[in-house]
KOLZABA-187322 format. One line per field, with one value per residue (C-alpha): residue number from 1; z, x, y; residue in three letters. Coordinates in Angstrom, 2 decimals. Layout:
num <- (NUM:...)
zz <- (Z:...)
xx <- (X:...)
yy <- (Y:...)
residu <- (Ala:...)
//
This chain:
num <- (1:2:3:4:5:6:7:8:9:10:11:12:13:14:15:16:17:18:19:20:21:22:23:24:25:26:27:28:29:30:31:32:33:34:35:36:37:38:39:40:41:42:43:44:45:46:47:48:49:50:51:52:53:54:55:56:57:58:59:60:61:62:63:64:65:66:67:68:69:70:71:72:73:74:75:76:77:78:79:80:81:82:83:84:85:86:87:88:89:90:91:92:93:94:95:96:97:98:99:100:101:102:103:104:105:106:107:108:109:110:111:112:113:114:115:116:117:118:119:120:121:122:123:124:125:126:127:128:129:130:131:132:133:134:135:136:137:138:139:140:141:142:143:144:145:146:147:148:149:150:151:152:153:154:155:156:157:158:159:160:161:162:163:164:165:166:167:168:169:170:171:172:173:174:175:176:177:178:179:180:181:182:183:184:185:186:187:188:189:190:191:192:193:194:195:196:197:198:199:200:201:202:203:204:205:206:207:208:209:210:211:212:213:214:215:216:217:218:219:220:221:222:223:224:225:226:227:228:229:230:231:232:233:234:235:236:237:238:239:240:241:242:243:244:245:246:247:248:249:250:251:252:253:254:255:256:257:258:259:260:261:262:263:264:265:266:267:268:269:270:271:272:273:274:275:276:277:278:279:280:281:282:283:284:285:286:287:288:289:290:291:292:293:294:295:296:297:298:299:300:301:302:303:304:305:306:307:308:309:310:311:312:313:314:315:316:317:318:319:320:321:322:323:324:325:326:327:328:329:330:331:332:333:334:335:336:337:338:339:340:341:342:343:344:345:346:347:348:349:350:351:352:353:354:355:356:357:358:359:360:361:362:363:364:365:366:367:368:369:370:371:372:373:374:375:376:377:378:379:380:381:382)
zz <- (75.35:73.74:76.83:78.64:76.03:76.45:79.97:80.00:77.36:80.13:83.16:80.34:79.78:83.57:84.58:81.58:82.15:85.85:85.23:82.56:85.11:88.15:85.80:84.46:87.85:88.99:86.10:87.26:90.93:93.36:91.79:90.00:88.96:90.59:88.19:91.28:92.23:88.73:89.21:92.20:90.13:87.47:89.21:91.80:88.82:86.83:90.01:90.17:86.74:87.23:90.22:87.95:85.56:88.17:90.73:90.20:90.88:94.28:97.97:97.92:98.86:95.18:94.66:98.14:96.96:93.97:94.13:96.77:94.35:91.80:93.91:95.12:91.70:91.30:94.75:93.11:90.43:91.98:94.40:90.98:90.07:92.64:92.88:89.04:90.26:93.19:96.03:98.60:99.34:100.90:98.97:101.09:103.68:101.91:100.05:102.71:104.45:101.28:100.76:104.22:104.56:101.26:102.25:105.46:103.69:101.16:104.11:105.56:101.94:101.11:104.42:104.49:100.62:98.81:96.12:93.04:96.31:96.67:92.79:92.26:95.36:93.22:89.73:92.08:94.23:90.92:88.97:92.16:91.52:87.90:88.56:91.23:88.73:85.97:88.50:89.83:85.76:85.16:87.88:87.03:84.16:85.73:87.85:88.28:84.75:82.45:80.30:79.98:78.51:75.14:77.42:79.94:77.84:76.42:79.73:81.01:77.31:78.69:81.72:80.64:79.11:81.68:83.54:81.92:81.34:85.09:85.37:82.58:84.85:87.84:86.25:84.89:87.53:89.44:87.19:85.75:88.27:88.26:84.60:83.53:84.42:82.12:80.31:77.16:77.05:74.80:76.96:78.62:75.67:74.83:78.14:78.24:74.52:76.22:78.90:76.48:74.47:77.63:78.23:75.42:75.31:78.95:80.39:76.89:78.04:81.05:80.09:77.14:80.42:81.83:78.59:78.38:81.78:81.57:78.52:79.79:82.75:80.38:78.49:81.66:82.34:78.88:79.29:82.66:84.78:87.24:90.09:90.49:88.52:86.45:82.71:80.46:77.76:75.82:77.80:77.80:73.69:73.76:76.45:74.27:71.05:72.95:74.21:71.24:69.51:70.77:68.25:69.37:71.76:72.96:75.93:77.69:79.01:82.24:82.12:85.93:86.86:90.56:91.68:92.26:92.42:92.18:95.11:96.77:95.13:95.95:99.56:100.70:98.92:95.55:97.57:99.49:95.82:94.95:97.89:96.48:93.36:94.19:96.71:94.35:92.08:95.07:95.25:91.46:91.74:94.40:92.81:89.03:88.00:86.74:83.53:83.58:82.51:84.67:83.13:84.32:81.31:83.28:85.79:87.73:85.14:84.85:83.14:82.99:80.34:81.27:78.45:78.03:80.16:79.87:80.55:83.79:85.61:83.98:86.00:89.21:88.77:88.56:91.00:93.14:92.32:93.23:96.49:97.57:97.05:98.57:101.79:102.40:103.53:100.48:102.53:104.82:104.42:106.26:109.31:109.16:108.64:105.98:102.51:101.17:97.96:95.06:91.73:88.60:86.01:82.54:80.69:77.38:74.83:74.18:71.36:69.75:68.24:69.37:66.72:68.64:71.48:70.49:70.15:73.04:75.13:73.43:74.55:77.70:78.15:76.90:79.67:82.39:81.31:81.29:85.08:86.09:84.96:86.77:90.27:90.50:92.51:89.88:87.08:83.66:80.67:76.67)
xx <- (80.99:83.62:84.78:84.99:87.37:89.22:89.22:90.53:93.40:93.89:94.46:97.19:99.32:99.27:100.75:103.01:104.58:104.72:106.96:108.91:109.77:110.37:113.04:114.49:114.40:116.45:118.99:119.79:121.03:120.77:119.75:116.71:114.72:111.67:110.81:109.85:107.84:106.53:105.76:103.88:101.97:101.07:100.80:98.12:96.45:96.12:95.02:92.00:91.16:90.74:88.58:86.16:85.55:84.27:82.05:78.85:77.74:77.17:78.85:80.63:84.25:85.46:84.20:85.90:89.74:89.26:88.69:91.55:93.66:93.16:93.92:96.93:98.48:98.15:100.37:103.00:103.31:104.24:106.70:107.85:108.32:109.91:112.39:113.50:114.80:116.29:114.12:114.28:110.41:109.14:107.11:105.18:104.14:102.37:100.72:99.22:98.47:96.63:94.44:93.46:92.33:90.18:88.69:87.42:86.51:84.58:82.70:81.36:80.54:78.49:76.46:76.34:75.29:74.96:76.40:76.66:78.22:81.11:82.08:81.65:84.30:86.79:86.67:86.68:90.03:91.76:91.25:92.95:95.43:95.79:95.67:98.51:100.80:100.69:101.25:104.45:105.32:104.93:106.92:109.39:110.26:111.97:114.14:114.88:112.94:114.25:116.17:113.44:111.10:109.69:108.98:106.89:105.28:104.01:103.30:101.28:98.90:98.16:97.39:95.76:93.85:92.61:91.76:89.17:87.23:87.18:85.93:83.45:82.86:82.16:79.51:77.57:77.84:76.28:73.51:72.63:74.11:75.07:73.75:76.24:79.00:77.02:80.15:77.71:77.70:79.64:81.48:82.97:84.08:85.59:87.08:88.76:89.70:91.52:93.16:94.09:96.07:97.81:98.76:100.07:101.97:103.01:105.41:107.67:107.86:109.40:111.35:112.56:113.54:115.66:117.42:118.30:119.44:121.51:122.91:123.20:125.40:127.50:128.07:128.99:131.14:132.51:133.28:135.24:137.73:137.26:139.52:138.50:135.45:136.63:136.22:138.52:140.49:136.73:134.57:136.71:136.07:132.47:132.17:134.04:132.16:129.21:130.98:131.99:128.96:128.50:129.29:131.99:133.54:136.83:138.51:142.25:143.76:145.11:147.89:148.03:151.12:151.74:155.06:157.01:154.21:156.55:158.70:154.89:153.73:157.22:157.44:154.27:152.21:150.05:147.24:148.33:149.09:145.61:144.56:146.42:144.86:141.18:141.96:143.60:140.74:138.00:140.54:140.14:135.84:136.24:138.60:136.95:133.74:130.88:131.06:134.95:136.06:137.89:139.67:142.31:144.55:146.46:148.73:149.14:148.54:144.99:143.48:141.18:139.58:137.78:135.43:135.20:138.15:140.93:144.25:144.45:141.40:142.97:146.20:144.32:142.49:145.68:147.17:144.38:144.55:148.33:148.07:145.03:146.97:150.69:148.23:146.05:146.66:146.08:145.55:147.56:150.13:150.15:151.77:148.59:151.18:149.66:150.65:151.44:152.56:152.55:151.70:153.09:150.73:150.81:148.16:147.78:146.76:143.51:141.59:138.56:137.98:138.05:140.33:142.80:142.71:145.72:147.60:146.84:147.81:150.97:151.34:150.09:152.46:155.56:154.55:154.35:157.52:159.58:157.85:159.14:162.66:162.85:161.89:158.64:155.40:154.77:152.95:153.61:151.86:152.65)
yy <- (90.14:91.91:93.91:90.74:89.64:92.62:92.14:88.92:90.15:93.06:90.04:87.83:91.20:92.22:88.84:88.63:91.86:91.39:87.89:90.51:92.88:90.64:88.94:92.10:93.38:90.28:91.19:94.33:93.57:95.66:98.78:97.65:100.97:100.35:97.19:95.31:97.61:97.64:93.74:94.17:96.50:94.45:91.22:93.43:94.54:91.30:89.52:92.54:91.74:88.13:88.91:91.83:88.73:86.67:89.18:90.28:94.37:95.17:94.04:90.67:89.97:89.72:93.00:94.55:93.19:93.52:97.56:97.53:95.75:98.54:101.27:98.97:98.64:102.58:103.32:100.31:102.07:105.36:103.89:102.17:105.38:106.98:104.16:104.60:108.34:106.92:107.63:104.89:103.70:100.81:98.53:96.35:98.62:100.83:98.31:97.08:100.27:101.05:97.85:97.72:101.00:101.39:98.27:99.51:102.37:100.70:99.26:102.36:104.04:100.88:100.71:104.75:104.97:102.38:100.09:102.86:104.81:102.41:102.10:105.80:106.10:103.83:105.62:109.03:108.05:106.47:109.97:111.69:109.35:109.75:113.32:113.07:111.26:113.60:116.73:115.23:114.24:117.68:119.15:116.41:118.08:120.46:118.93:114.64:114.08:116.75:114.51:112.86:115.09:113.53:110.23:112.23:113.79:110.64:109.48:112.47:111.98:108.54:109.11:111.98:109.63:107.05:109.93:111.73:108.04:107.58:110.70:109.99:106.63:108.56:110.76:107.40:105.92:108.89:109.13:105.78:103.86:100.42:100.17:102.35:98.59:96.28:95.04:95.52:98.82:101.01:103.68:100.26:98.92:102.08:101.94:98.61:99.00:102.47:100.09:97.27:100.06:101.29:98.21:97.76:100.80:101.33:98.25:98.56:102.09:101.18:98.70:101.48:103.61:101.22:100.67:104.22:104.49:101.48:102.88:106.51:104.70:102.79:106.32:107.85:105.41:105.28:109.14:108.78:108.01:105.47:106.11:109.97:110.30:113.18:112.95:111.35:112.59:110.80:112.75:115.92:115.87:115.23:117.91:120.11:119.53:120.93:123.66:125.05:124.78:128.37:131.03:132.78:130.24:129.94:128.38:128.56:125.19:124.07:121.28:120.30:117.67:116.23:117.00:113.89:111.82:108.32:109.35:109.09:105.90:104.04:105.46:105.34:102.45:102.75:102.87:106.25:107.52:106.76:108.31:111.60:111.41:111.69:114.51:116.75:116.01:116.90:119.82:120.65:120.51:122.84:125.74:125.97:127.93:126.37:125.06:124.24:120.82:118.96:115.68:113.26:113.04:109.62:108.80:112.14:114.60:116.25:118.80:121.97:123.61:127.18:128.00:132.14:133.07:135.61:135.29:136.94:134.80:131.58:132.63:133.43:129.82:127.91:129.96:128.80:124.73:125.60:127.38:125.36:122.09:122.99:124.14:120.74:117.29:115.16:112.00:110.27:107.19:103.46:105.27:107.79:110.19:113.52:113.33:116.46:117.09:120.81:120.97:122.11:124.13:125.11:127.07:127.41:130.38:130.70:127.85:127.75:124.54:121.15:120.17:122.77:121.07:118.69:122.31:123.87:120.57:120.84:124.35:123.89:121.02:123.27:125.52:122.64:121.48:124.62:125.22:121.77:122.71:126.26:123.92:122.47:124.25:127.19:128.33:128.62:129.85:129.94)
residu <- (Unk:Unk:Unk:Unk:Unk:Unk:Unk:Unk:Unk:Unk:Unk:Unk:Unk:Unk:Unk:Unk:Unk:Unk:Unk:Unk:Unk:Unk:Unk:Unk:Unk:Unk:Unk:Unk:Unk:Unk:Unk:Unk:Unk:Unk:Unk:Unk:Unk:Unk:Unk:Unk:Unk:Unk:Unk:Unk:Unk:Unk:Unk:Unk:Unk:Unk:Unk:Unk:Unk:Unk:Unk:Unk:Unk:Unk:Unk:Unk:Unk:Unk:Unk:Unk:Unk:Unk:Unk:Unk:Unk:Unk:Unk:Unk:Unk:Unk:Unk:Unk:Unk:Unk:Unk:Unk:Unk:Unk:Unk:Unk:Unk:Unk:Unk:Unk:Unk:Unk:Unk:Unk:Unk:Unk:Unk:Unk:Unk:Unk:Unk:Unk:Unk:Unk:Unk:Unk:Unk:Unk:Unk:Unk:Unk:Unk:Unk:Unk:Unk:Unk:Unk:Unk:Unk:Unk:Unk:Unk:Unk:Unk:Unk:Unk:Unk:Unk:Unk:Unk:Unk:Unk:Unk:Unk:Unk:Unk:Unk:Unk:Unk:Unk:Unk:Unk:Unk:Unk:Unk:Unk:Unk:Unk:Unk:Unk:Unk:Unk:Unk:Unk:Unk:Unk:Unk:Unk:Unk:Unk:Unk:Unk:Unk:Unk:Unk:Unk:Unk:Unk:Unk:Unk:Unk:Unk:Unk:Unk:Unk:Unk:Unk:Unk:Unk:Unk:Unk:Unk:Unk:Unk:Unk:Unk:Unk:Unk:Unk:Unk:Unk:Unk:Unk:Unk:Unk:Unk:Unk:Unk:Unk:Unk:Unk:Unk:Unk:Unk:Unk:Unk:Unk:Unk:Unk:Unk:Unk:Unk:Unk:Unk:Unk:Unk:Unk:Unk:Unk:Unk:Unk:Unk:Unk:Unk:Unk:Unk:Unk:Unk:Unk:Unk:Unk:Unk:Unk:Unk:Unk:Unk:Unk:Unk:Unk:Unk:Unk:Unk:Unk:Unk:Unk:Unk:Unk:Unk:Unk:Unk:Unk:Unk:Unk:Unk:Unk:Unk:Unk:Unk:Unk:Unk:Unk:Unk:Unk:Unk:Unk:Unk:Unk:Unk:Unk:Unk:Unk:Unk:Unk:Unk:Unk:Unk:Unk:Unk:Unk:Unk:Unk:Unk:Unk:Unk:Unk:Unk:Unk:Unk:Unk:Unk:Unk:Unk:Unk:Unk:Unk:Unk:Unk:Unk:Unk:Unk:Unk:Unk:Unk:Unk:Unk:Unk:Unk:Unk:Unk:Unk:Unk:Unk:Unk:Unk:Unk:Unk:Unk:Unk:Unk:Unk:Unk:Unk:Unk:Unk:Unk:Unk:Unk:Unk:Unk:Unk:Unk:Unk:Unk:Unk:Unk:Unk:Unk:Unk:Unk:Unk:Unk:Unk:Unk:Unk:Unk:Unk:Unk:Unk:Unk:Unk:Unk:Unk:Unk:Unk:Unk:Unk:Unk:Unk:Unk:Unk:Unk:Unk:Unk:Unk:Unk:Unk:Unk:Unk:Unk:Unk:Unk:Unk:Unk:Unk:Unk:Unk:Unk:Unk:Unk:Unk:Unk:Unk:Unk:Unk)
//
């Protein structure tokens, strides 16, 4: 009686969350994070559920759709998955290709071997399943989920979790057969109290993830520029803070102006001018090391900030930028005519602090200034 209960608590929050996550899903727009897929899922599931309540052990159609439903919910939650780190998967196909199959297979297993045959084939494939999911966790954490580590970790436990009881299931089933369903007993009351906890647990878990990815985007955002991309004078602090967390830190500066960039903007358009803009700072991405900071201070001035360099090697980068922007087309104007246009640098001393920063951008923008006064298309440093 009691796992019944607990099965028909399992059927309310599977269709509740699946409502949740079709609406938040709707909220989002176009990217949606895999919460429809995350519907499907639940709604699959909750539909299963409602179908275990009302079938009896052994072949009958309820039974068939409503194993195929199970395993259906599993593969929506994957592509769920997938579709949160931004891998494009279709939904509906393999759903279907899923449910289709395993219901032909249950077919053949239950005319081959039996009844205990075809329910020891479910809690089998699910634990493959189960045991797929926490492998690609795992291996997440190294690459598309490792800023997401506590959360996976959590995940993997629960899953963990479900997947030793199936594969508890699968050995009752093998030896006491269909006895080992009778919603009396206690390993499946222990096993739907399991599944009414993971319910529980699991869609706030998602919807947790798209919070912090929404609010990881807003951050980003938040941090930088929106015509180029590069940081902002925000994000170049908070980049910096971590930076010099290092003992021993330091960094030189890079004070980068466009050479009569309004001459551009009021001959050619301030579209063309944007145009400029983002190419010097593709330009910029391409000419620093790894680790540099690249920022757009405003207007046409940006900024570099080389963590660990000397004063030779922070000459040699600007005179790179320079060089690599007097020599390239920077876009091209209304008349599809190339824009080309120099820079002016100025590099600072060397800092150590983010509190120096407001020094050595004073320093850096002493420099630029004395190098636009001696003729433009040169480098300076303090």
């Amino acid at each position: 009686m009691v796992a019944t209960v607990l099965v028909g608590m399992l059927c309310v929050y599977s269709l509740s969350f699946a409502v949740m996550f079709l609406l938040i899903g709707r909220r989002l727009g176009s990217d949606r994070m895999g919460m429809d897929a995350f519907a499907a899922g639940n709604l699959i599931l909750g539909v299963a559920y409602v179908l275990q309540l009302m079938e009896s052990p052994g072949w009958g159609w309820m039974g068939v759709v409503n194993h195929c439903f199970t395993l259906g919910a599993l593969v929506a939650y994957c592509i769920g998955g997938a579709r949160f780190f931004g891998k494009r998967v279709p939904l509906l196909l393999p759903l279907c290709a899923v449910v289709l199959g395993y219901a032909a297979l249950q077919a053949v297993v239950h005319w081959g071997l039996g009844a205990v045959a075809r329910y020891a084939l479910l809690s089998a494939v699910c634990s493959l399943c189960f045991a797929f999911m926490i492998v690609t966790l795992l291996l997440g954490l190294c690459s598309y989920a490792r800023n997401l580590r506590g959360e996976v970790v959590l995940f993997v436990l629960l899953i963990g979790g479900i997947l030793v009881l199936n594969l508890m299931k699968l050995g009752k089933l093998v030896d006491g057969g269909l006895e080992a369903l009778d919603m009396d007993a206690r390993f499946q009351m222990v096993f739907y109290i399991y599944m009414c906890s993971l319910a529980t647990i699991m869609p706030p878990s998602f919807v947790w993830l798209v919070l912090r990815r929404l609010t990881d985007q807003l951050r980003g955002m938040a941090a930088r520029d929106p015509l180029t991309r590069l940081l902002n004078r925000r994000g170049l602090a908070e980049a910096l803070e971590a930076c010099f967390q290092r003992p021993g830190a330091d960094a030189r500066l890079l004070m980068i102006d466009v050479d009569h960039f309004k001459r551009i903007n009021d001959r050619h358009g301030h579209q063309a001018g944007d145009a400029v803009l983002c190419a010097v700072a593709t330009v910029l991405r391409g000419a620093v090391r790894p680790g540099d900071l690249v920022c757009r201070m405003g207007g046409e001035e940006f900024a570099v900030v080389c963590p660990g360099i000397d004063a030779k090697a922070a000459w040699s980068l600007a005179e790179r930028i320079r060089g690599t922007v007097e020599a390239e087309a920077l876009g091209h104007d209304p008349a599809h005519q190339a824009l080309r246009c120099t820079v002016t640098i100025g590099i600072s001393g060397s800092f150590a602090s983010t509190a120096a920063l407001e020094q050595a951008m004073q320093a850096a923008d002493a420099a630029l200034y004395r190098g636009k006064k001696s003729g433009r298309n040169r480098i300076e440093a303090a």
